[in-house]
KOLKE-465385 format. One record per residue (C-alpha): x, y, z. Coordinates in steps of 0.001 Angstrom, whole numbers, padded with zeros to 6 digits, always signed. Example, Ala and Ser with C-alpha at 12.3 -4.5 7.8 and 13.67 -1.06 7.14 Angstrom:
# KOLKE-465385
+012300-004500+007800/+013670-001060+007140/
END
This chain:
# KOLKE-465385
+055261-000225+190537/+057129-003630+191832/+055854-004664+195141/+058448-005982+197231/+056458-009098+198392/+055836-010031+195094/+059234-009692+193939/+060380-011745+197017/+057917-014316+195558/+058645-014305+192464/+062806-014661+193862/+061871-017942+195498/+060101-019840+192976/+063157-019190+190879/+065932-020144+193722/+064229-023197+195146/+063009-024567+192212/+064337-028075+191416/+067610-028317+189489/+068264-024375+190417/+072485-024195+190657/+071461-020857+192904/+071921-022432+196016/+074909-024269+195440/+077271-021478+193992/+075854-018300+196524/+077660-020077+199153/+080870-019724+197562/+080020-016406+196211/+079171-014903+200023/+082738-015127+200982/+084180-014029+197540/+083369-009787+197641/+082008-008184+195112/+083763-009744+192271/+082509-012939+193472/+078996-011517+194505/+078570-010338+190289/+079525-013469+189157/+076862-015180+190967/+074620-012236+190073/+075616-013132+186014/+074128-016278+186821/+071013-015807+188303/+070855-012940+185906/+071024-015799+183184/+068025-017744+184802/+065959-014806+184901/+066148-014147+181659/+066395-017901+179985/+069913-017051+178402/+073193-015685+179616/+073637-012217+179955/+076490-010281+177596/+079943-010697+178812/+080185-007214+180621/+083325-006163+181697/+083502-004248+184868/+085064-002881+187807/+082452-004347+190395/+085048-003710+193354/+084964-000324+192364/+081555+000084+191509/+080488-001280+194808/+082900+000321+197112/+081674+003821+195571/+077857+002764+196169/+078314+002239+199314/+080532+004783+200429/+078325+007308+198876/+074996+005837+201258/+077860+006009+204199/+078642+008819+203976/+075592+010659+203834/+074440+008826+206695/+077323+009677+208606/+076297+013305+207727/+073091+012945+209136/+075053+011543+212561/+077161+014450+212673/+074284+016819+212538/+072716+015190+215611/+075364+016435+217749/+073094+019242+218484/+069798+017969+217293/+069708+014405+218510/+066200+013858+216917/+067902+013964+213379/+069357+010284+214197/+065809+008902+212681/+066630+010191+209484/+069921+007797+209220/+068251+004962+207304/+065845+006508+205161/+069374+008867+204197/+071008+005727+203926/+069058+004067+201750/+067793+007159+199520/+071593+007191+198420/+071641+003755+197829/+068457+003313+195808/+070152+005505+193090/+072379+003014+192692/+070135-000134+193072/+070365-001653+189189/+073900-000676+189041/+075322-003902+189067/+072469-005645+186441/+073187-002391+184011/+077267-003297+184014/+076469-007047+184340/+074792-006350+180676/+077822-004184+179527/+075889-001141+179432/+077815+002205+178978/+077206+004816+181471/+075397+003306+183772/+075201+006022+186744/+072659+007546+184066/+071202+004263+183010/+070429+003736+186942/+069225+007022+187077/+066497+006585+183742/+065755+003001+185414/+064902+004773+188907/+062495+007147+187140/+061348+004572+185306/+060510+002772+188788/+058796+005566+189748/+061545+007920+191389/+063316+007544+194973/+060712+007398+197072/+058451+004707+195351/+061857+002862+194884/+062582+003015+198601/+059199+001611+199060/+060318-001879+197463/+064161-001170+198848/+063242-001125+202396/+061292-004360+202568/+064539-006030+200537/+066627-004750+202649/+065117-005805+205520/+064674-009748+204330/+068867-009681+203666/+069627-008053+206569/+067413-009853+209165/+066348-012961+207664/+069408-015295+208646/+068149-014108+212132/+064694-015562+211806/+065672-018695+210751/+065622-018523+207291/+069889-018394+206517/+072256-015938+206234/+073427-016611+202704/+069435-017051+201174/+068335-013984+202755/+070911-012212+201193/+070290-013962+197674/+066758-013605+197585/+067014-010001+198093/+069982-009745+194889/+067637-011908+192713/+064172-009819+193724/+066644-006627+191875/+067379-008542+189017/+063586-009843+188382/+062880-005886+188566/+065419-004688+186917/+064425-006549+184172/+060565-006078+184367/+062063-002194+183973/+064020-003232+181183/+061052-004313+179081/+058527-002563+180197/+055840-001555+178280/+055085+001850+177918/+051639+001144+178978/+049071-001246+180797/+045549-002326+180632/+045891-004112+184241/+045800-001713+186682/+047639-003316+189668/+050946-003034+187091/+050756+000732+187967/+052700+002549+190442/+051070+002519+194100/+052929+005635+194598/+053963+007403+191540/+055814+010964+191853/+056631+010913+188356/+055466+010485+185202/+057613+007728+183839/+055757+004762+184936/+053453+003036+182479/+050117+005022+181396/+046833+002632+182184/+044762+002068+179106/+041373+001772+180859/+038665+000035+178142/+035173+001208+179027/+031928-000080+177003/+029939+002819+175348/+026817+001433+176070/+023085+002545+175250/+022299+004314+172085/+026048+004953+171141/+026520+000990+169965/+028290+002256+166930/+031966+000210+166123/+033772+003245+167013/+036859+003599+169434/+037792+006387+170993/+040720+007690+172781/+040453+010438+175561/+042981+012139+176866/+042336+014577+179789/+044413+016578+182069/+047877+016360+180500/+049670+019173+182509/+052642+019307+180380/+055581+020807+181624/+059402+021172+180004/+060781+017871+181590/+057795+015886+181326/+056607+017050+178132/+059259+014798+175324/+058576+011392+177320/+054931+011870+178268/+054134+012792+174182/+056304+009819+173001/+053951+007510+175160/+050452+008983+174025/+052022+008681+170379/+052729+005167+170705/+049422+004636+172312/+048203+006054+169281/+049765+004410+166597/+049429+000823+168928/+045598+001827+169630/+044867+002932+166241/+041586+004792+167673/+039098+006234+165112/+039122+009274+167065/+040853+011326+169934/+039244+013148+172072/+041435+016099+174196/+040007+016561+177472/+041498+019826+178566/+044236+021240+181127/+046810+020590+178408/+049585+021854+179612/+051238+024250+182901/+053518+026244+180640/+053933+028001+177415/+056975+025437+176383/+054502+022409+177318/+051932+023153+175086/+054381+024037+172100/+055794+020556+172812/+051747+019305+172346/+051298+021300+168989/+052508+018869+166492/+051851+015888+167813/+048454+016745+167892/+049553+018151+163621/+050569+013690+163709/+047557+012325+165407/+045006+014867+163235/+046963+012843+159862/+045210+009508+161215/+041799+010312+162577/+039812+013161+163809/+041002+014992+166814/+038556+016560+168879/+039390+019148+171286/+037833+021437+174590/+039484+023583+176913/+040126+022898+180838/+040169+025312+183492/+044285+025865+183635/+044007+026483+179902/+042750+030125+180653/+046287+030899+180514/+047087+029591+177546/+047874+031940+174717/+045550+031289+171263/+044592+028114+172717/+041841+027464+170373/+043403+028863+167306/+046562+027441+167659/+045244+023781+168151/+042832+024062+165193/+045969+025453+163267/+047487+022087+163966/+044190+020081+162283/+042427+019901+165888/+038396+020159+165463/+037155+022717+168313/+034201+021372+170286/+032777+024507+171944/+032470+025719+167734/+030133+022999+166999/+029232+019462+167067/+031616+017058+164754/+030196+014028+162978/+032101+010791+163221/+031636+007716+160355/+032160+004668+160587/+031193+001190+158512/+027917+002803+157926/+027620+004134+161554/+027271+007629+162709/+027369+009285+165656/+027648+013212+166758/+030335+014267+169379/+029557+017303+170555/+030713+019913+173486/+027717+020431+176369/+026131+023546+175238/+025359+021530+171470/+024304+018576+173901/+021773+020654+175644/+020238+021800+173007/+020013+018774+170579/+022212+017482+167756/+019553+015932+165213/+018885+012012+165825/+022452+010776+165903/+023728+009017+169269/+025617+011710+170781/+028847+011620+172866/+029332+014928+174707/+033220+016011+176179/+033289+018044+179131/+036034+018684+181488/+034356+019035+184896/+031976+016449+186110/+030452+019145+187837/+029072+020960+184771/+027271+017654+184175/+023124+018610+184017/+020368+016950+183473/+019813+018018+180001/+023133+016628+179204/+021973+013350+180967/+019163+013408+179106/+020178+014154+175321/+023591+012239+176078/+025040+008002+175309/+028161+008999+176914/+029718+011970+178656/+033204+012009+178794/+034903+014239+181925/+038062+014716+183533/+039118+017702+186055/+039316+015816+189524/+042103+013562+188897/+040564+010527+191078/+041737+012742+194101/+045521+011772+193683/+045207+009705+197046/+042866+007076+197166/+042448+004896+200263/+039565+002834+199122/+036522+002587+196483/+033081+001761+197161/+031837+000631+194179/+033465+002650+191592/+033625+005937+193711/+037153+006667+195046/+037444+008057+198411/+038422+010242+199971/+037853+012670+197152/+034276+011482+196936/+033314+013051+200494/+034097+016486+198750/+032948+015786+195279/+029917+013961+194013/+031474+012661+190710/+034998+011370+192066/+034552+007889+190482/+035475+005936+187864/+032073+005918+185849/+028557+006919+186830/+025524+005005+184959/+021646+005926+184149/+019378+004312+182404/+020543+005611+178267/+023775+006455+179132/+026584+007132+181395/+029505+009421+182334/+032919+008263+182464/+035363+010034+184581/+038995+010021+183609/+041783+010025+186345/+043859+012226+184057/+047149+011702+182377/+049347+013779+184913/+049256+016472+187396/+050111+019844+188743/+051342+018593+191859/+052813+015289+191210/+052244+012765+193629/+049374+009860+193487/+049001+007188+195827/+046696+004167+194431/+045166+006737+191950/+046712+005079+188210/+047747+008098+185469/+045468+006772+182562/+043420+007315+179487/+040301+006102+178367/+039648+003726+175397/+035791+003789+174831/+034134+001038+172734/+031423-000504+172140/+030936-003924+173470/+030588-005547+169816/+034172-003929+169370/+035972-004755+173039/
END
């Protein structure tokens, strides 16, 4: 997600730099309405982006009477209701601007001559992270226009800083990719699942230095709404990744129609590589989960270990009751879903253990090292990844959640390679 500081940054490079005709026409544009105020947003539109946007044609009078209207009158609402409860006034801003925000890349969407735009604002918003994130970056902007001709720092660039740090966002939205290997390019607060998916690489270090990637996926939680998008993503991320194997972590999905939706993508991914599958604790309520997914060319873990080639290389991938109890002289890669059902036979017979199940603790506040906190006061293996001498366990912070809502805690999956294939 956008940080508003950095956006604000990023606004006044582009408006002070030398030669910038910003400065010049947003004088004449502050006294000219909205008409005027789209024009000059064409232009800086045009910097952004290193070539003029389309020749949209529309009614910005319109458009921007009706945005704000729509935040005024809500917060008028929320006045009238404090006749009795005079408490309520503290809610007029955040009503204010939680009206507004739907409409905050509005006027890039018709600057670029797009058609329906209330739901192309509405997909961007989503795509931002939903209305609350987006208030997150709204409120700061706001608060730079509306108070920064007091501090000194003029009326007329207060105001156009804040209308080019939307158009630098709007079009980071525009483009964005439908994941990330950098982590701060995540959402600090994500209530949704549209934001980009981190792909985080982790080294399969000690005897599993095979030239093998692998892809697990853990904790999907499908749902109907979230089921289409999310799938689109982790099928991109597989054709993009090209991985020799996936590995399904578990917790696939919180409904029937979810993990219908997961069937034949899983039938698209088993056409490229092996796919490798356990169950998760919420699967319990899945009907024929393990006959349905092996119906759809999934290999089922908890039946028995599964050899993977590779340029020569071997190495067995195996659930934690074939771990325990040996898997011939192959490195060996075991999948659980709970850290917690780690043991020390698995530590000892095991390269790798993959795990899932605690979902970083959807809030983190800090890390020490790579344990995230405070989810690590109440369980031992909240963390990224936990090393021993042979081998380690990597914890994934899952792909999406029951209860939606993470704060600093990135939606991801797990790449795992060897270092001679990083």
């Amino acid at each position: 997600m956008a940080r508003a500081s950095e956006l604000l940054a990023s606004a006044r490079l582009i408006y002070d730099a030398p030669g910038s005709p910003l400065p010049a026409a947003a004088g004449a544009a502050a006294a000219g309405g909205f008409v005027a105020g789209a024009a000059w947003m064409r232009m800086a539109l045009g910097v952004v982006r290193g070539s003029a946007p389309p020749d949209g044609q529309a009614h910005f009078n319109r458009l921007g009477v009706g945005k704000y209207l729509a935040a005024f009158t809500a917060a008028a609402l929320v006045c009238g209701a404090a006749w009795r409860h005079p408490w309520i006034l503290i809610l007029v801003v955040p009503t204010f601007y939680a009206v507004e925000v739907q409409f905050v890349f509005l006027f890039p969407l018709a600057l670029d001559g797009r058609t329906r735009i209330g739901r192309n604002a509405r997909t961007l918003l989503r795509q931002a992270g939903g209305t609350l994130p987006a208030m997150v970056v709204v409120l700061p902007l706001a608060w730079e226009m509306l108070t920064g001709g007091l501090r000194g720092r003029g009326f007329v660039r207060s105001w156009s800083l804040g209308c080019l740090a939307v158009l630098i966002w709007y079009e980071r939205l525009r483009s964005r990719p439908l994941w990330t290997s950098v982590e701060t390019l995540t959402p600090l607060l994500s209530l949704s699942a549209e934001a980009p998916l981190l792909v985080r690489a982790e080294p399969m270090k000690g005897g599993a230095r095979v030239p093998f990637r692998l892809l697990f996926m853990s904790d999907l939680h499908l749902r109907r709404r979230t089921a289409g998008p999310l799938l689109d993503r982790l099928d991109a991320l597989v054709a993009e990744l090209a991985p020799d194997a996936v590995l399904l972590g578990g917790d696939y999905a919180d409904s029937e129609v979810g993990f219908s939706a997961l069937l034949p993508r899983v039938a698209a991914w088993a056409k490229r590589g092996p796919v490798l599958a356990i169950a998760g604790n919420h699967d319990r309520w899945l009907r024929g989960l393990r006959r349905r997914l092996c119906e759809a060319g999934a290999h089922w873990l908890p039946d028995g270990p599964f050899t993977l080639r590779c340029e020569g290389h071997a190495v067995a991938i195996v659930g934690a009751k074939d771990a325990a109890t040996g898997s011939g002289e192959l490195p060996v890669i075991t999948v659980i879903h709970d850290p917690a059902d780690l043991t020390q036979a698995l530590r000892e017979r095991s390269s790798i253990v993959l795990a899932g199940h605690l979902h970083g603790g959807q809030m983190v506040a800090f890390r020490r090292g790579l344990r995230l906190y405070p989810g690590a006061w109440f369980y031992r293996w909240n963390g990224l990844r936990f090393d021993w001498l042979n081998g380690a366990m990597i914890v994934s912070r899952g792909i999406a959640d029951t209860l939606p809502i993470r704060w600093n805690c990135p939606r991801e999956v797990i790449l795992c390679h060897s270092p001679e294939t990083s």
